[in-house]
VMD Tcl script that draws the C-alpha trace (Angstrom):
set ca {
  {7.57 4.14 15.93}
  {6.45 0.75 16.61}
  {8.98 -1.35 18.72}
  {10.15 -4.25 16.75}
  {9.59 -2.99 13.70}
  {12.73 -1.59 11.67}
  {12.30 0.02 7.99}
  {15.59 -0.52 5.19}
  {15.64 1.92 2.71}
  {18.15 0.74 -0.16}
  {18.91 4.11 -1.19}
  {17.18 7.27 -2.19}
  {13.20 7.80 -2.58}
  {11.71 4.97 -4.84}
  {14.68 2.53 -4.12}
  {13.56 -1.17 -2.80}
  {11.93 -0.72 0.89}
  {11.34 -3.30 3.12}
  {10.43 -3.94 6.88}
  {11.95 -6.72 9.54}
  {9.78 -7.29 12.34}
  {11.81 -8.79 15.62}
  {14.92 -9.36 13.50}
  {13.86 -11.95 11.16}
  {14.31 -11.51 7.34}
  {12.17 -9.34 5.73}
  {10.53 -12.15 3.60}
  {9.25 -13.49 6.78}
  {7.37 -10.54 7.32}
  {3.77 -10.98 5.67}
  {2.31 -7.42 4.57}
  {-2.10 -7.86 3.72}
  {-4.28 -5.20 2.34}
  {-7.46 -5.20 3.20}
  {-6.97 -8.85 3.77}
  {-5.37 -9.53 0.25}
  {-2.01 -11.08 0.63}
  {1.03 -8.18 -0.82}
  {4.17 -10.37 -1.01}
  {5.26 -11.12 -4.39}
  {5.45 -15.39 -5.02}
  {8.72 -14.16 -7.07}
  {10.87 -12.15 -4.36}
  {9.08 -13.34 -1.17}
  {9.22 -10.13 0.99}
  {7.39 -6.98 0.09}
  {8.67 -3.83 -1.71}
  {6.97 -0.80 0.67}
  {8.83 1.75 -2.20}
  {4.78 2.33 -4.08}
  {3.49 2.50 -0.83}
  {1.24 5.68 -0.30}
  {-1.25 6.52 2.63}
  {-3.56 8.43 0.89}
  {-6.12 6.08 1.09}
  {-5.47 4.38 4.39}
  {-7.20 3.87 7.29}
  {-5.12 2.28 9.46}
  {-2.05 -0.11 9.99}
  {-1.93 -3.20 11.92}
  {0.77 -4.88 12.91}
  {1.10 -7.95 14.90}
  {5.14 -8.84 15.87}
  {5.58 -13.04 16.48}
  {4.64 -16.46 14.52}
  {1.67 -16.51 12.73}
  {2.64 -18.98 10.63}
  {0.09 -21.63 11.96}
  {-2.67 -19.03 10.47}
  {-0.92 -17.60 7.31}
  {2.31 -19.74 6.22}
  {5.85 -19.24 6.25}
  {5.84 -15.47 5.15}
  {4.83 -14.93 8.63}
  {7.73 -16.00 10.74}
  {8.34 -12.63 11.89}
  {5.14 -11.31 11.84}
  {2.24 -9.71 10.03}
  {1.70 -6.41 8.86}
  {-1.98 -5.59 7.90}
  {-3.24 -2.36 5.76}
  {-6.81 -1.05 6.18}
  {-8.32 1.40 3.30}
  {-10.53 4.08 3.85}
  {-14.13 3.20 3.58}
  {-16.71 5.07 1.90}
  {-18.32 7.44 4.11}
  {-22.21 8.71 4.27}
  {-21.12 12.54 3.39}
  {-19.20 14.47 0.82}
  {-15.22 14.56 2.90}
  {-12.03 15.06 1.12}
  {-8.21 16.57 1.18}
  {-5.36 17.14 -0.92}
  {-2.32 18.29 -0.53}
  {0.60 19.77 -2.48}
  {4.21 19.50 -2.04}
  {7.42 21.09 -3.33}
  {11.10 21.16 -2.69}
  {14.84 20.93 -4.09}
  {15.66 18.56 -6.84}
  {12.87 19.30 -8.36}
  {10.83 17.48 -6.06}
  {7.17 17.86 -5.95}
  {4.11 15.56 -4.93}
  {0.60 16.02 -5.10}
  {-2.02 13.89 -3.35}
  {-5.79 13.97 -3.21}
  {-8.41 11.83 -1.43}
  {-12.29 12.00 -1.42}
  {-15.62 10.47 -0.74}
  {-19.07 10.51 -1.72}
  {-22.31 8.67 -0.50}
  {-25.55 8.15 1.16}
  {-26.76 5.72 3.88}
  {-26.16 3.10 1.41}
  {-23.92 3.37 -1.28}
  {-21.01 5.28 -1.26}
  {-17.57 5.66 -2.96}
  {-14.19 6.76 -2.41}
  {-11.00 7.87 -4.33}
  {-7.75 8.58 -4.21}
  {-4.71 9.62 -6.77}
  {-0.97 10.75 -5.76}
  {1.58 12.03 -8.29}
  {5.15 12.41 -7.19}
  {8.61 13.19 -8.86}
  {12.28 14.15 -7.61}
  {15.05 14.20 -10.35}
  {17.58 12.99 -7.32}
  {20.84 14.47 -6.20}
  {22.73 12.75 -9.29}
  {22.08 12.57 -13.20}
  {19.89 8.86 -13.90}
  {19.42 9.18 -10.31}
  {15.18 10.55 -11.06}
  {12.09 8.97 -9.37}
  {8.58 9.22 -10.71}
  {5.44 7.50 -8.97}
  {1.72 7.61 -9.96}
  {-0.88 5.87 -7.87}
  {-5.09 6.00 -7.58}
  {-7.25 3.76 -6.13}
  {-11.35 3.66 -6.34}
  {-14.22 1.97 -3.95}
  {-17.60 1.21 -4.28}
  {-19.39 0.04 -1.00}
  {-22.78 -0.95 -0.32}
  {-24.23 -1.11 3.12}
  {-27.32 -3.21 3.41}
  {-28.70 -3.41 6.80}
  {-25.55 -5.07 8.88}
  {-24.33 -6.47 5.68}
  {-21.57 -4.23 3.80}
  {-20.31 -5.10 0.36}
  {-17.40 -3.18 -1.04}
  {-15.42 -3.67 -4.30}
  {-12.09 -1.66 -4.34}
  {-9.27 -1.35 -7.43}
  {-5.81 0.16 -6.80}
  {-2.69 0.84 -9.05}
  {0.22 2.29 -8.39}
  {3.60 2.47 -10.94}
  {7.01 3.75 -10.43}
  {10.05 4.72 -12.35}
  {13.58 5.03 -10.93}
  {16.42 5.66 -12.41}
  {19.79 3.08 -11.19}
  {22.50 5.90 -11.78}
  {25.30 3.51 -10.60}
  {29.35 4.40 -9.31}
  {30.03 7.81 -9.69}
  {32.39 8.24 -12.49}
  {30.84 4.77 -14.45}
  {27.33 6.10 -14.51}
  {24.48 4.01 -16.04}
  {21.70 6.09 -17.75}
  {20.07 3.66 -19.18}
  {19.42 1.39 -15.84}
  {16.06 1.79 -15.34}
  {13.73 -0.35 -12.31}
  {9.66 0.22 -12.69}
  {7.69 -1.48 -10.03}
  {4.14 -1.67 -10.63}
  {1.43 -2.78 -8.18}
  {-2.49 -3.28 -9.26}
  {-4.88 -4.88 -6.79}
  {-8.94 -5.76 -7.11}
  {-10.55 -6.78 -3.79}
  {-14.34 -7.70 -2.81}
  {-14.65 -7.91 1.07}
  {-17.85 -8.98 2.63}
  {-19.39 -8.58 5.76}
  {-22.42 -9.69 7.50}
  {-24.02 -11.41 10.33}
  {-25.33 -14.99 10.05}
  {-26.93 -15.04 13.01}
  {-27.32 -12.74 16.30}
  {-23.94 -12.32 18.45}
  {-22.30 -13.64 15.29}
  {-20.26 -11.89 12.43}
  {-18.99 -13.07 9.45}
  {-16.40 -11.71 6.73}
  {-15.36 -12.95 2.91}
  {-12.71 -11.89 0.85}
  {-11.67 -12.24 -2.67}
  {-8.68 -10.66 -3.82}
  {-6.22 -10.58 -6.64}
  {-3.11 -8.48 -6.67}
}
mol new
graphics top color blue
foreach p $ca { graphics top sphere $p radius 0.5 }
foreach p [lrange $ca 0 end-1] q [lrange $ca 1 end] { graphics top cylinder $p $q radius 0.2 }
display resetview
């Protein structure tokens, strides 16, 4: 729904997804969570197939150059993720799915805390055996936060996985049962934010994915 922002699906649920901002390659579209960048250093775009929103907040995303502030992956533009943060109360949902092809999906997300600690979760388990024999598609993803709030400071550490398994059926009539693509995604961040002085905020982030 954004203008500018187009989404290619390479074929069925699970198959390689990726987003062109403005019309420039996808690789020149720069994709952060939480601040952490997503784009592989081996195929320079990002694969939005794992994606799941269980967990998220919020998405950002800014269309034009930014690669004065974040490098050449940014030609077209940037595309920032925001995870849930821990809230003060006991919250949660989940929801179940079903439908043909043996598709079903279930998804759950919660939180837990006080004042000053709290923590969040979230887990999503999908599968669809496709329209086609080899043609099957099998995710699993979770993701866990711890956050500390300490006066205007807040200190969060957050871990995320996600794995997939899709089948490559090929031509019809030269099937391939044995093609086989598994992405796999697993992130750790540690944002920090605080206030050095008054009227002035500050943020840190470390981040491997």
């Amino acid at each position: 729904s954004v203008p500018g922002a187009t989404v290619a699906q390479s074929g069925g649920p699970g198959a390689q997804t990726s987003v062109f901002l403005r019309g420039a390659n996808s690789t020149h579209a720069l994709v952060l969570v939480d601040g952490v960048r997503g784009n592989s250093p081996f195929f320079p775009g990002y694969d939005f197939s794992l994606l799941s929103t269980e967990n998220v907040e919020r998405i950002e995303i800014v269309r034009g150059p930014f690669s004065a502030l974040h490098g050449s992956e940014s030609i077209g533009g940037v595309v920032q993720i925001f995870t849930r943060r821990a809230e003060g109360k006991l919250a949660g949902r989940a929801v179940g799915e079903v439908g043909n092809s043996d598709q079903r999906e279930v998804a759950a997300f919660a939180t837990v805390g006080s004042d000053a600690f709290g923590i969040a979760a979230s887990v999503r388990d999908r599968k669809e055996d496709g329209d086609r024999d080899s043609d099957d598609w099998r995710e699993r993803s979770g993701s866990l936060r711890f956050e500390g709030r300490f006066g205007d400071a807040r200190v969060a550490l957050i871990g995320s996985i996600a794995d997939g398994d899709l089948g490559l059926p090929g031509p019809v009539g030269a099937e391939t049962p044995d093609n086989r693509y598994g992405p796999r995604e697993e992130r750790v961040t540690l944002p920090a934010t605080f206030r050095p002085a008054a009227g002035h905020a500050a943020s840190v982030t470390l981040g491997w994915a």
